[in-house]
PDB file of N, H, CA, C and O in Angstrom:
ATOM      1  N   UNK A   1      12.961   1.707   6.253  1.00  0.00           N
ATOM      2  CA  UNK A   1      12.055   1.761   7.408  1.00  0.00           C
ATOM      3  C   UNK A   1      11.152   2.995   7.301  1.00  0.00           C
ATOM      4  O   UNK A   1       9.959   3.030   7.599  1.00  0.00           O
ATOM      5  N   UNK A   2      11.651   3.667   6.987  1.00  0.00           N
ATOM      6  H   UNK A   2      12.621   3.638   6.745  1.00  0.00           H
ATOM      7  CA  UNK A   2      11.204   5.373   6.925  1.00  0.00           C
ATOM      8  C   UNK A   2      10.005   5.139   5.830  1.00  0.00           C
ATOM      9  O   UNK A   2       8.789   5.213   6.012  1.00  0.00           O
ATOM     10  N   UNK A   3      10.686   4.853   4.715  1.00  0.00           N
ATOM     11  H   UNK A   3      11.673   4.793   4.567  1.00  0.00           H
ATOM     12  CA  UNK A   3       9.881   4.638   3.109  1.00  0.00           C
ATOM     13  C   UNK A   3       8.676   3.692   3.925  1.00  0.00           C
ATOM     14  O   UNK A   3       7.474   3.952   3.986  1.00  0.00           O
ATOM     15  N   UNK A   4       9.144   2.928   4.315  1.00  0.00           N
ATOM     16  H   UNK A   4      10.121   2.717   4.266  1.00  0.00           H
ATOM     17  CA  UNK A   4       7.413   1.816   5.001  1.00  0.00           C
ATOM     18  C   UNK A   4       6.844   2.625   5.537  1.00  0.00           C
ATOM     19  O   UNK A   4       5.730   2.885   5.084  1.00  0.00           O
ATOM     20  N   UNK A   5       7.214   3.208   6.448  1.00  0.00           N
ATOM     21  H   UNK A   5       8.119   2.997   6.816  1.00  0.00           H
ATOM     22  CA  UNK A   5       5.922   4.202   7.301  1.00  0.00           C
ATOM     23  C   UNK A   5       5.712   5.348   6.686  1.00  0.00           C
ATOM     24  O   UNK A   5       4.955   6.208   7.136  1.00  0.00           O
ATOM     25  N   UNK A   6       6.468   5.477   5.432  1.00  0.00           N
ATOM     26  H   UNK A   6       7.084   4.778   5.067  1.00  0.00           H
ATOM     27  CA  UNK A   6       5.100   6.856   4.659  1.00  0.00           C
ATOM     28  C   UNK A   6       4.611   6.102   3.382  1.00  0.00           C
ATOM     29  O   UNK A   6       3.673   6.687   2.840  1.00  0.00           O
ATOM     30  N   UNK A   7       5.091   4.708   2.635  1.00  0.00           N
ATOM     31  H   UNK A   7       5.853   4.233   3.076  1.00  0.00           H
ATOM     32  CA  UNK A   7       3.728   4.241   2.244  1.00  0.00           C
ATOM     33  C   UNK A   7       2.826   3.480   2.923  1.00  0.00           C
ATOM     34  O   UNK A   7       1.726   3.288   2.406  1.00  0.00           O
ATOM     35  N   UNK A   8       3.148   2.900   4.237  1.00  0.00           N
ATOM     36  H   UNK A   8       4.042   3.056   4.658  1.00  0.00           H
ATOM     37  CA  UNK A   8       1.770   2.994   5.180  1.00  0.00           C
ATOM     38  C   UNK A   8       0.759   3.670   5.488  1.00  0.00           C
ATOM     39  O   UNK A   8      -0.438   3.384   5.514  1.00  0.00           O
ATOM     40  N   UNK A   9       1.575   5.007   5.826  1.00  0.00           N
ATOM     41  H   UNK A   9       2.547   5.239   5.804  1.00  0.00           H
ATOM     42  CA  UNK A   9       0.303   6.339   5.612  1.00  0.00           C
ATOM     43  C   UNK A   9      -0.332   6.523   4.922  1.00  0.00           C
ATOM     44  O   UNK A   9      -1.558   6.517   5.027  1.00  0.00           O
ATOM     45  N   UNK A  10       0.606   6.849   3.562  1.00  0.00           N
ATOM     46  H   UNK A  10       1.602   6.854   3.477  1.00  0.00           H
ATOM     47  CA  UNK A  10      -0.102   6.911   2.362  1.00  0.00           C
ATOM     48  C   UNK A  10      -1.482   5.972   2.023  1.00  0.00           C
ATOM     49  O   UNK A  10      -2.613   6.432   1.865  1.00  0.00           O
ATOM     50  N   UNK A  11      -1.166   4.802   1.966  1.00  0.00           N
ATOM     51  H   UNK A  11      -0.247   4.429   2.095  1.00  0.00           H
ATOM     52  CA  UNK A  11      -1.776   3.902   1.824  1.00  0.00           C
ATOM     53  C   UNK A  11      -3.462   3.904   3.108  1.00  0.00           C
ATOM     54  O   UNK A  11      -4.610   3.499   2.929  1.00  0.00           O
ATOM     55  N   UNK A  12      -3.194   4.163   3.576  1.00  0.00           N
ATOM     56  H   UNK A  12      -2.261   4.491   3.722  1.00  0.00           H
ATOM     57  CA  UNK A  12      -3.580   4.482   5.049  1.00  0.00           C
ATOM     58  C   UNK A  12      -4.962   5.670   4.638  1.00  0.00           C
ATOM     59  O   UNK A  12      -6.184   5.532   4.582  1.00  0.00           O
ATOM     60  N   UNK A  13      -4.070   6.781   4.418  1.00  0.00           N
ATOM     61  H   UNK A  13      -3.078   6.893   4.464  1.00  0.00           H
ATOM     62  CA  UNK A  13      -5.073   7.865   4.164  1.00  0.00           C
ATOM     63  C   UNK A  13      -5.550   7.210   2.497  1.00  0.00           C
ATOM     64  O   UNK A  13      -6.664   7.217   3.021  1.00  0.00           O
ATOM     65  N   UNK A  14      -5.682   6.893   1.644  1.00  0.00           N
ATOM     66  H   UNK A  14      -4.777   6.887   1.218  1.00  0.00           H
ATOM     67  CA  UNK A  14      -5.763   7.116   0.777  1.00  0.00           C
ATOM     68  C   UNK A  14      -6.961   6.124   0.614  1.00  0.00           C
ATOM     69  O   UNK A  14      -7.915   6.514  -0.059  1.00  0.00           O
ATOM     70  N   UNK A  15      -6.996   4.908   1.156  1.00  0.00           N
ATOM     71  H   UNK A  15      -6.220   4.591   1.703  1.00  0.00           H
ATOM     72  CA  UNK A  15      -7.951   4.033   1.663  1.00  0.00           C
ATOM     73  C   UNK A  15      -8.865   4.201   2.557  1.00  0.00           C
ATOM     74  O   UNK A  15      -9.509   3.264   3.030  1.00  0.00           O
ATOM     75  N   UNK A  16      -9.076   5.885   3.006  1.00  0.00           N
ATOM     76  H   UNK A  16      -8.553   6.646   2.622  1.00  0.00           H
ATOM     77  CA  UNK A  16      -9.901   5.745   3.844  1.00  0.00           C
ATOM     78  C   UNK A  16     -10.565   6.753   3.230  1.00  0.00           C
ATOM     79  O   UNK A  16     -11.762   6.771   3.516  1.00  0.00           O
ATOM     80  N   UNK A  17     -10.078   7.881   2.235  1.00  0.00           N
ATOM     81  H   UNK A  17      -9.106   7.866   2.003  1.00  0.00           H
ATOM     82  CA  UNK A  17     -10.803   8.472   1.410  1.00  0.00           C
ATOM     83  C   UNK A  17     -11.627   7.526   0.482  1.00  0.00           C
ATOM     84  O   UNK A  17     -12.845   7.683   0.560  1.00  0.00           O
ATOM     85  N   UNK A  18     -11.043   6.290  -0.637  1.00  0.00           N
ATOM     86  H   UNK A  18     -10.053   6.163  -0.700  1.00  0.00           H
ATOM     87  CA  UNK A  18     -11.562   5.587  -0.878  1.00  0.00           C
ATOM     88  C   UNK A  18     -12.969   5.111  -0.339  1.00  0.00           C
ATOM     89  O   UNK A  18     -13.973   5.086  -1.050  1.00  0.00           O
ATOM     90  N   UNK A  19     -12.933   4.662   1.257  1.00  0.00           N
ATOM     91  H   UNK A  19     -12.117   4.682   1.834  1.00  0.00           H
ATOM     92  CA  UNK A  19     -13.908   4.370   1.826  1.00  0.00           C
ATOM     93  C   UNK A  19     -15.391   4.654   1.922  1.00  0.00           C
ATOM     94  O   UNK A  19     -16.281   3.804   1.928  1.00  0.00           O
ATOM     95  N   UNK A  20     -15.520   5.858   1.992  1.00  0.00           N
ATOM     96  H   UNK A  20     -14.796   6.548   1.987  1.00  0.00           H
ATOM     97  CA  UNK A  20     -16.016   6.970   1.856  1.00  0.00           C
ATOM     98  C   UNK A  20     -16.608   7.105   0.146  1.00  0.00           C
ATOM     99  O   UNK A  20     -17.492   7.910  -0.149  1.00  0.00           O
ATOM    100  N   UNK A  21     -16.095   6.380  -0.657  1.00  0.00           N
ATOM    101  H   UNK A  21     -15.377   5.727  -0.417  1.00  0.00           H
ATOM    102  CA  UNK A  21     -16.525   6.476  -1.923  1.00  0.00           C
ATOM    103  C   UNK A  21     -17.820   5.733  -2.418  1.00  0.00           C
ATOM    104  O   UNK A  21     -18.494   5.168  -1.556  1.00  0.00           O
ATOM    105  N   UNK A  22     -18.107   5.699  -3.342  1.00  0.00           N
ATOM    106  H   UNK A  22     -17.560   6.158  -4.042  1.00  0.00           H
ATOM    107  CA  UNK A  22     -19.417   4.836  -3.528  1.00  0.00           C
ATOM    108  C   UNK A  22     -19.004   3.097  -4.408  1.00  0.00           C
ATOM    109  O   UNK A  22     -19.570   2.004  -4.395  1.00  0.00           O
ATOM    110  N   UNK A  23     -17.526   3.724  -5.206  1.00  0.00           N
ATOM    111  H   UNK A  23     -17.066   4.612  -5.216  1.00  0.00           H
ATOM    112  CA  UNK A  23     -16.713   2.489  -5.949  1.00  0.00           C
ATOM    113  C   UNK A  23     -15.525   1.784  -4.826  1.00  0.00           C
ATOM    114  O   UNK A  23     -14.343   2.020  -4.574  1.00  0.00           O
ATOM    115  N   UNK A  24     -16.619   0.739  -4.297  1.00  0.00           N
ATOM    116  H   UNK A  24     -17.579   0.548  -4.502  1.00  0.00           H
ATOM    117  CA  UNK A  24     -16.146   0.036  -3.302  1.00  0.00           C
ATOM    118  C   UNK A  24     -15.022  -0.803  -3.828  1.00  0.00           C
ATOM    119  O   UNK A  24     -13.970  -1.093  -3.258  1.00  0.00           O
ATOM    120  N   UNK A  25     -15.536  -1.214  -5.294  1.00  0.00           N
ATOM    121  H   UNK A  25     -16.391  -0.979  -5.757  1.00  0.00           H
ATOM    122  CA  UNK A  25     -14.326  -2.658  -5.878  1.00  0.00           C
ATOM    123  C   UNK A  25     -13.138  -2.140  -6.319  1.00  0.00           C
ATOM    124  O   UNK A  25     -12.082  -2.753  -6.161  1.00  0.00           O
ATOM    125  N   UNK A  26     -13.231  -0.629  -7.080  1.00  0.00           N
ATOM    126  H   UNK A  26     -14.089  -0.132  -7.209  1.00  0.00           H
ATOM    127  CA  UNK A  26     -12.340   0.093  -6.872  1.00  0.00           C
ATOM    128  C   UNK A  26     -11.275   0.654  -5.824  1.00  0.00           C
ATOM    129  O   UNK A  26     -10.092   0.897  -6.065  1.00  0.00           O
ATOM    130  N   UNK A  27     -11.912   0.801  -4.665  1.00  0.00           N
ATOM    131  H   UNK A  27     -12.873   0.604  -4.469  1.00  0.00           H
ATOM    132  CA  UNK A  27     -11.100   0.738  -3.409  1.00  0.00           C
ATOM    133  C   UNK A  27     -10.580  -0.497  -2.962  1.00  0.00           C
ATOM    134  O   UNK A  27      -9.484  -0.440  -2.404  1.00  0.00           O
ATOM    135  N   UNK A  28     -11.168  -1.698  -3.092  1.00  0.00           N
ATOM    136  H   UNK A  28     -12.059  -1.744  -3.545  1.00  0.00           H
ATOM    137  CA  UNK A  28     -10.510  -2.699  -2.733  1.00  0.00           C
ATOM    138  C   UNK A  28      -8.915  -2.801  -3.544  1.00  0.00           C
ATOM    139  O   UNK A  28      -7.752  -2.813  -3.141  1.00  0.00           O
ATOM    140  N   UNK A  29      -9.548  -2.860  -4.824  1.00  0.00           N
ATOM    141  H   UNK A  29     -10.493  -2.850  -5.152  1.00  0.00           H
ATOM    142  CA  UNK A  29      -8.454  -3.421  -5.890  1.00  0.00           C
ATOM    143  C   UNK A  29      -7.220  -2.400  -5.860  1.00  0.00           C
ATOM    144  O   UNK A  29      -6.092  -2.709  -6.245  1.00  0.00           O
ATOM    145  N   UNK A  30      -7.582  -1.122  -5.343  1.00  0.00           N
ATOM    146  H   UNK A  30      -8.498  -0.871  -5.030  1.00  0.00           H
ATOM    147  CA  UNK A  30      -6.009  -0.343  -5.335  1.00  0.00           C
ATOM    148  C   UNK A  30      -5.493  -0.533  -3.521  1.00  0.00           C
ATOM    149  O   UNK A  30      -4.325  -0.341  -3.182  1.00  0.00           O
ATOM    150  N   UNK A  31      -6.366  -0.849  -2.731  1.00  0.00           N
ATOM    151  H   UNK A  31      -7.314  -1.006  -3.006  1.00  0.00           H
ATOM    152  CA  UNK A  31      -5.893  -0.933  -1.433  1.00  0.00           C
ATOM    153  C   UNK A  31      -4.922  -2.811  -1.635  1.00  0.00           C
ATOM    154  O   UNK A  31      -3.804  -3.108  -1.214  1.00  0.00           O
ATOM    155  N   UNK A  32      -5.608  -3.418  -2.169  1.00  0.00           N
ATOM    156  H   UNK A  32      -6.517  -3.177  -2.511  1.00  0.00           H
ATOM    157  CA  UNK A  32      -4.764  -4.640  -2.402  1.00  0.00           C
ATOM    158  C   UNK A  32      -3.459  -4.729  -3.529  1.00  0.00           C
ATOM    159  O   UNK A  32      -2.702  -5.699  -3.505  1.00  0.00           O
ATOM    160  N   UNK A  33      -3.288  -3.629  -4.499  1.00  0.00           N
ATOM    161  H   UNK A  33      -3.903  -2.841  -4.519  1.00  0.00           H
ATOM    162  CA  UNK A  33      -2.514  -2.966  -5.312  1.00  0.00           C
ATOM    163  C   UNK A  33      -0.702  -2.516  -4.441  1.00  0.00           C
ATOM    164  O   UNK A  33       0.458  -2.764  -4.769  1.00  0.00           O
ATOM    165  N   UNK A  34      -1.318  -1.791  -3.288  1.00  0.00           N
ATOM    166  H   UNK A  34      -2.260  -1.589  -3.021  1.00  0.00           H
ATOM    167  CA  UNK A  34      -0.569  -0.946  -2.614  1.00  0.00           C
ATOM    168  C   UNK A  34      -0.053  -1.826  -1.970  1.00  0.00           C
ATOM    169  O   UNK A  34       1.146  -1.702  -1.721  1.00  0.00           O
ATOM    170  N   UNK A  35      -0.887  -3.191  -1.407  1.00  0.00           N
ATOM    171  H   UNK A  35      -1.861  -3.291  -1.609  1.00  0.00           H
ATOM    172  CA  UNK A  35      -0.331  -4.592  -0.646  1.00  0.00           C
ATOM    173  C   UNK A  35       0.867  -5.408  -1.445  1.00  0.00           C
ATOM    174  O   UNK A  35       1.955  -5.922  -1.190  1.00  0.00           O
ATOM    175  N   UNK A  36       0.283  -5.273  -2.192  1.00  0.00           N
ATOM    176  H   UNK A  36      -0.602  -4.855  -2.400  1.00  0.00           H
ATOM    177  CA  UNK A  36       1.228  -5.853  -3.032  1.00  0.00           C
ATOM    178  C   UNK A  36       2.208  -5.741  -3.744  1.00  0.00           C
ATOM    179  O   UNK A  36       2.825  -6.569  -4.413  1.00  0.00           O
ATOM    180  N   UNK A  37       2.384  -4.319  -3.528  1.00  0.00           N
ATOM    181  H   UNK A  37       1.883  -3.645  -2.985  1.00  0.00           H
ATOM    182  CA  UNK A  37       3.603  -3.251  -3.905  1.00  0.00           C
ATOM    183  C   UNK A  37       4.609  -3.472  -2.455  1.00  0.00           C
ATOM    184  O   UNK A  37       5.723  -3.983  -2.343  1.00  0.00           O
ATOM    185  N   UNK A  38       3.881  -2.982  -1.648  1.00  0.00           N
ATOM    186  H   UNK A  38       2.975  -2.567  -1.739  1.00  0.00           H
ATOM    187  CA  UNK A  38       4.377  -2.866  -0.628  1.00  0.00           C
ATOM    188  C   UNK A  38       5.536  -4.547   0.010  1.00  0.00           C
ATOM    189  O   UNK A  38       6.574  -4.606   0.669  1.00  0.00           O
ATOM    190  N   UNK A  39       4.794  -5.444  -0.516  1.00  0.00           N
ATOM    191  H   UNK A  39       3.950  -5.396  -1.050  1.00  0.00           H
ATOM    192  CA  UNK A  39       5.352  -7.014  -0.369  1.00  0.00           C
ATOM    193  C   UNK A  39       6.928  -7.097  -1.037  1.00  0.00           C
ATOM    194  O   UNK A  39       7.986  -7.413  -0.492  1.00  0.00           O
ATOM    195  N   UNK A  40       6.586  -6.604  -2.703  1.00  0.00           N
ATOM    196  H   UNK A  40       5.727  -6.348  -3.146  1.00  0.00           H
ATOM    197  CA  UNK A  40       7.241  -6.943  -3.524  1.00  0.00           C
ATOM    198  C   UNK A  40       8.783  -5.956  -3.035  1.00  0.00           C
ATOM    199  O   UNK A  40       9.983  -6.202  -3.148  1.00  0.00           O
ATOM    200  N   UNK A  41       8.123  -4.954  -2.551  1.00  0.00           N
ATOM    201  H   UNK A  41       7.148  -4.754  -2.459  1.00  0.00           H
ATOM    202  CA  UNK A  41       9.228  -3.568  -2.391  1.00  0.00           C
ATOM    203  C   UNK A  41       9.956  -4.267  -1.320  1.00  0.00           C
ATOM    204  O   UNK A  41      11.175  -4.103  -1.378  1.00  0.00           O
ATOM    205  N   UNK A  42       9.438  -5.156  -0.159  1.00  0.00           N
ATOM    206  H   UNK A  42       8.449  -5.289  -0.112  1.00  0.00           H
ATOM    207  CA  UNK A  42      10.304  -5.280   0.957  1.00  0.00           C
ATOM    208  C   UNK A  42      10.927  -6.802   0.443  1.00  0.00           C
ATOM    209  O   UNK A  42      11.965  -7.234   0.944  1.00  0.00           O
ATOM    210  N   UNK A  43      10.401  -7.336  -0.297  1.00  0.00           N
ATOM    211  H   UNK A  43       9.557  -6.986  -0.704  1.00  0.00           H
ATOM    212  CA  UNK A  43      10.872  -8.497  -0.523  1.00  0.00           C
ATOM    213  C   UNK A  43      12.258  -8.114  -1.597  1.00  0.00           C
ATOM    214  O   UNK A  43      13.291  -8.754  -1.399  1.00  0.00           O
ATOM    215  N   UNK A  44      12.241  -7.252  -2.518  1.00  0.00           N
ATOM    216  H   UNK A  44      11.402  -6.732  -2.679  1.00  0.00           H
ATOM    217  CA  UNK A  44      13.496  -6.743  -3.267  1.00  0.00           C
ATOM    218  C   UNK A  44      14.701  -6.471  -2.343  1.00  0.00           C
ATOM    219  O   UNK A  44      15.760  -7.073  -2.520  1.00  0.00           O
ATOM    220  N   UNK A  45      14.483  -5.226  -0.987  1.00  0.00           N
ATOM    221  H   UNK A  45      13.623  -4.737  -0.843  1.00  0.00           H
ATOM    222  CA  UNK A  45      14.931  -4.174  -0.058  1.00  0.00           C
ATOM    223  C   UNK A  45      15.470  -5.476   0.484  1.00  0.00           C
ATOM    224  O   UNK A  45      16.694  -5.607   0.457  1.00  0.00           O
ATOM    225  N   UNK A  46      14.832  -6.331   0.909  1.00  0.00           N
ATOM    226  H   UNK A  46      13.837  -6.225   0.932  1.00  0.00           H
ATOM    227  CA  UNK A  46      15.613  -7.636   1.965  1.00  0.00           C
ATOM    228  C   UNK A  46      16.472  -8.213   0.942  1.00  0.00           C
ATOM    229  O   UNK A  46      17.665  -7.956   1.100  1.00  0.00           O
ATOM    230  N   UNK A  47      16.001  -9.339  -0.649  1.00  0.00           N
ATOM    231  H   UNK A  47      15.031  -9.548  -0.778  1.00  0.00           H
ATOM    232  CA  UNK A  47      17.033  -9.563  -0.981  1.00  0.00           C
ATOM    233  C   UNK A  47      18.537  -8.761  -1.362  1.00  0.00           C
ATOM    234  O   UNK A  47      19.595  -9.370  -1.523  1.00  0.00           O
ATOM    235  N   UNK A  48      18.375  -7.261  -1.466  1.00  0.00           N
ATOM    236  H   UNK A  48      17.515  -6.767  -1.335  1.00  0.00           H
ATOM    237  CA  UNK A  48      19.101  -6.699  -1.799  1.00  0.00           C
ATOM    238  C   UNK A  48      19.981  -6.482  -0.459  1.00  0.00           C
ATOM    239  O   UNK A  48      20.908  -5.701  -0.669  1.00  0.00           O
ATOM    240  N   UNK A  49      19.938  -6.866   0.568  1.00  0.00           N
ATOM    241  H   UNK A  49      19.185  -7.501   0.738  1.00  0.00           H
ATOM    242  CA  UNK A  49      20.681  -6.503   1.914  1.00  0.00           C
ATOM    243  C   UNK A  49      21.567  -7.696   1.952  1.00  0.00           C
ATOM    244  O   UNK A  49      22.754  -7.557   2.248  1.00  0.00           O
ATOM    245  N   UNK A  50      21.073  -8.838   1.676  1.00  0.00           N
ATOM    246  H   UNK A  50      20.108  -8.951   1.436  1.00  0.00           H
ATOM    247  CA  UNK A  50      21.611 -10.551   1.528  1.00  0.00           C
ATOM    248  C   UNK A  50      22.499 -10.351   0.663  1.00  0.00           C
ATOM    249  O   UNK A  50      23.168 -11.293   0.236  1.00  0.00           O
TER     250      UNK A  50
END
């Protein structure tokens, strides 16, 4: 739970510096990177509780 809400942040701040950048496809592709980390991580964390 903890680990989600500091790569939320992370993710969070780090995408908004991104924003701010001029390499927009670049910001997309690591903000959808972090999505998809983030999926895979809770989808492991749950089967591993089962």
């Amino acid at each position: 739970m903890i680990a989600d809400l500091m790569l939320a942040t992370f993710v969070h701040l780090r995408y908004r510096s991104y924003f701010c950048c001029e390499q927009q496809e670049e910001q997309v592709l690591f903000y959808q990177t972090c999505l998809d980390y983030a999926r895979v991580f809770k989808r492991k964390s749950f089967t591993k509780h089962e």
